[in-house]
N, C-alpha and C positions, 0 to 999 in steps of 0.2 A: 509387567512390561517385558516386551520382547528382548532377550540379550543384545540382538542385532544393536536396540533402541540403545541401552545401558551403556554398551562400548562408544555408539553414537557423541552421547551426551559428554563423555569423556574428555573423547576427541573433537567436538563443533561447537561446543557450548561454552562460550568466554566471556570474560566483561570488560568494559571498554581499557582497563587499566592494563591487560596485559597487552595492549599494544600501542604505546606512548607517538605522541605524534608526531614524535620527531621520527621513529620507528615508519609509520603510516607514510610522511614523508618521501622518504629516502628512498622510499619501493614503488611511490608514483610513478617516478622515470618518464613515459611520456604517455602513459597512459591521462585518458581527457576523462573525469568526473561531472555527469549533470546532475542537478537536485531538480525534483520537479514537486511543485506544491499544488495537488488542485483546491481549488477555492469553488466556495458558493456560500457569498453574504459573511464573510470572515475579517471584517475589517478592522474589527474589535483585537482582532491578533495577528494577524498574518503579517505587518509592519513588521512587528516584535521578531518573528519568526526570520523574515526576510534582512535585516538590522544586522542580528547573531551570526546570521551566517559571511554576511556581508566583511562585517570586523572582522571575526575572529578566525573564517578560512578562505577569503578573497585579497588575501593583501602580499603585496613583494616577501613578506617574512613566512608569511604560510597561506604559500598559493593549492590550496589539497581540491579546493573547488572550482572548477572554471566554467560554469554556466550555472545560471540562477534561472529557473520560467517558474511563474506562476500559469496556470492555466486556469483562469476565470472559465465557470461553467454556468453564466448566466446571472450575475451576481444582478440585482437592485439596490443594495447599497454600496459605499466607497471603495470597496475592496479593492478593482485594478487601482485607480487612482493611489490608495494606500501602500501600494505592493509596489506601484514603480516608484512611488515617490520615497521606498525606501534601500531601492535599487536592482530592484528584482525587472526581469524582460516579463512583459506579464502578455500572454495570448489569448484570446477569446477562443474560448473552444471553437465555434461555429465557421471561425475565420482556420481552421485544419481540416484539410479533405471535403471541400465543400461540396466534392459529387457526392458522396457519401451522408446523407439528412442524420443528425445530431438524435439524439435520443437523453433525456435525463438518466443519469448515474454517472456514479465514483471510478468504474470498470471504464465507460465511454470516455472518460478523460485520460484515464491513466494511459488506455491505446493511443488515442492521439498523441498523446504528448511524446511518442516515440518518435511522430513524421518530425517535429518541430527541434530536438534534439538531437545533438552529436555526440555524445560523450559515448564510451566504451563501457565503462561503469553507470549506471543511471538510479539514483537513490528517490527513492518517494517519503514523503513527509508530511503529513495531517496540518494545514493552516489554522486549524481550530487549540492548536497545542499553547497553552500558555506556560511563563516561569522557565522557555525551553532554553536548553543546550546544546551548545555546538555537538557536544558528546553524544548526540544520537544520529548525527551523520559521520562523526568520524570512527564510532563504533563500528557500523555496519558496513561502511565503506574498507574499514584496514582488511579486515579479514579477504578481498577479494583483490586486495593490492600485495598484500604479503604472500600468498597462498593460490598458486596457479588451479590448483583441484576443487577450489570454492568457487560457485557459479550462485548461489542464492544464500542472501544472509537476512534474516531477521533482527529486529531491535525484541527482546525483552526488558519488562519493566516492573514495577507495582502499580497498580492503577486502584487511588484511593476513592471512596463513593462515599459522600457527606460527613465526611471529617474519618472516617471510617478506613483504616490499610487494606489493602489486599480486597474492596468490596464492588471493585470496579468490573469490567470484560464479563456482565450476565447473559451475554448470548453465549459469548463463548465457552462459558460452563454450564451452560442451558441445552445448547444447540451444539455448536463448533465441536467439543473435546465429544462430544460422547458419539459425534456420527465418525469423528475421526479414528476414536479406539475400537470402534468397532469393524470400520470397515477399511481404514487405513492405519491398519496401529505403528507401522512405520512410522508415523509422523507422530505419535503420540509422545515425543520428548517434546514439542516446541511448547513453551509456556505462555507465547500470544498469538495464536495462530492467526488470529483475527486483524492483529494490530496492521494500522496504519503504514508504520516506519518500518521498509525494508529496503535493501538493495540488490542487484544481480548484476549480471553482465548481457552488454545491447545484445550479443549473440545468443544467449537463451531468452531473452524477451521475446524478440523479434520471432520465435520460433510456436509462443504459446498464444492458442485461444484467447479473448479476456471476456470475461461476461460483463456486463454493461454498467450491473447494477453493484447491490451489497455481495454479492458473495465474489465477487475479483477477488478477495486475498485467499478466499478459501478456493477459489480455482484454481491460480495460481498455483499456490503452494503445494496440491496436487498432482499438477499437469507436470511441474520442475520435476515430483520425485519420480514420474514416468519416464520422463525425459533426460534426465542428467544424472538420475539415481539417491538416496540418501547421503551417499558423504560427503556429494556435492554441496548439501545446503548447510547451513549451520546458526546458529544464535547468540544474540551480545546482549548482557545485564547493560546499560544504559543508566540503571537507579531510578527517577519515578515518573511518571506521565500523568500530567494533570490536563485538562481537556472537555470540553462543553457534552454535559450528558443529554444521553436520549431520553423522552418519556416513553412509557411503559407501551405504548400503541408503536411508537416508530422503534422499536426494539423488538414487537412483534412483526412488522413487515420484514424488517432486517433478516430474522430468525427462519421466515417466509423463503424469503429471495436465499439466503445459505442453503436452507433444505433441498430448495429447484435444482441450487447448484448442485450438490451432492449425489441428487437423484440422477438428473443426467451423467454423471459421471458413472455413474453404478449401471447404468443402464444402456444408453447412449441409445434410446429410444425412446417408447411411448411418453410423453408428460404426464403428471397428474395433473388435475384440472388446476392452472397455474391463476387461482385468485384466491385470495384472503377477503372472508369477511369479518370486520371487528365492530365493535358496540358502544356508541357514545350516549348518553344521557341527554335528549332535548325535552322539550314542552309535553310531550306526549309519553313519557318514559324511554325507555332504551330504543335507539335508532341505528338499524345497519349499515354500514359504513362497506361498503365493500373495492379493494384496491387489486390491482393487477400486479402479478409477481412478474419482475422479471424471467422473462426467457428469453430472450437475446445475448447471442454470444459475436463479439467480434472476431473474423479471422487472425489466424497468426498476423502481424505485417509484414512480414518478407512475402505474402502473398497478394500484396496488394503496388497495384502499378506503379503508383508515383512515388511510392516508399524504394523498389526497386530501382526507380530511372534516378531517385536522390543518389542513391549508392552509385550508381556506375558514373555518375558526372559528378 
């Protein structure tokens, strides 16, 4: 590990204890906090999700959060109905930026959900999270309220796989950490590069590409260390993350769309031929299944018109 990394982790790398919410509080001041959830078919949890945060950081005693969106990206089952009726403002994707045609992925939400929110701080959080705690937004959020020179925080956690500790995040020990150490090892202290739960400030969001699909964290989290530098970002212990697993196919596409990401970033040219084919089992023996990798990148939004004319009025 690079020294640079070592000193890093020293200094960026906290757990939620070392900064108590009364702490996390007191340094708000008049800085505006949004949570933003994106959902697809999550009804099973995102209540739950939306509930936690509702209690425990929306109320006169500990107001740390002032905006709730779920952003439904096409859900078929209850999910908005779930998500408002547990107080959350819930948006259809397709109803933000309607000149702009919608496209499926995690990355395509998370850009939108910039036009729809105001907050200065703006924290994302995986709907699919069950058993969750407030502690994984007020983890990620102190750090960026306390600490003018922090622009991008992470949640770190355990992510357990069939009763199993520590057996969770297989791309990202598959794919994520090893394209990371090798070709960004700056980054090789973050222990979930991949994860879901992070936060920044609207002013480096608003400033970065998002790719559409699976690899938005892994772009992300590269474009910031370009852009704002390493000591900018930093990461919080949170304790455990329990959460709806992928099967071994849609863990391959995943692993798919990270690689694209990586490679454009290495490159900022040619594509490799951006399709995955994988292999299922019908009547006739093994059948190709063949799916398209993301290669879609959204612009920054401070480049985009109506995100601009929100800001000046």
């Amino acid at each position: 590990m690079l020294e640079e990394v070592e000193r890093w982790l020293t200094r960026r790398s906290w757990s939620v204890s070392d900064r108590p919410l009364e702490r996390v509080l007191a340094a708000k001041r008049g800085t505006k906090v949004s949570v933003v959830l994106p959902a697809l078919n999550e009804e099973a949890t995102v209540g739950d999700i939306v509930s936690v945060i509702r209690r425990e950081l929306m109320t006169e005693a500990v107001p740390l959060v002032d905006e709730l969106v779920v952003i439904d990206s096409g859900s078929t089952d209850r999910t908005a109905e779930v998500a408002a009726a547990a107080g959350a403002r819930v948006v259809a994707r397709d109803d933000v930026l309607p000149r702009i045609p919608a496209v499926p992925g995690k990355g395509e939400v998370l850009w939108r959900s910039l036009m729809v929110t105001s907050g200065d701080v703006v924290c994302f959080v995986d709907a699919d999270l069950r058993d969750f705690s407030a502690d994984f937004v007020t983890g990620i959020v102190g750090p960026l309220l306390t600490d003018p020179d922090v622009d991008f925080v992470k949640a770190m956690y355990d992510r357990p796989f069939a009763g199993t500790p520590g057996q969770g995040g297989r791309v990202t020990e598959l794919v994520a950490r090893p394209l990371l150490n090798l070709h960004w090892p700056r980054l090789a202290g973050f222990v979930q590069p991949l994860g879901g739960e992070y936060a920044a400030r609207r002013s480096l969001l608003e400033r970065l590409p998002f790719p559409v699909g699976y690899g938005v964290e892994l772009g992300l989290l590269v474009d910031a260390l370009h852009t704002v530098g390493l000591d900018a970002l930093a990461q919080v212990d949170v304790g455990v993350r329990k959460h709806r697993h992928q099967d071994g196919q849609a863990l391959g596409r995943m692993a798919a769309a990270i690689y694209r990401t990586a490679q454009l970033r290495l490159s900022r040219g040619h594509l490799v031929r951006p399709q995955l084919t994988q292999f299922e089992r019908g009547e006739k023996g093994f059948e190709p299944r063949t799916y398209a990798v993301d290669t879609e990148e959204r612009p920054p939004m401070a480049e985009i018109a109506e995100y601009a004319r929100r800001r000046v009025a």
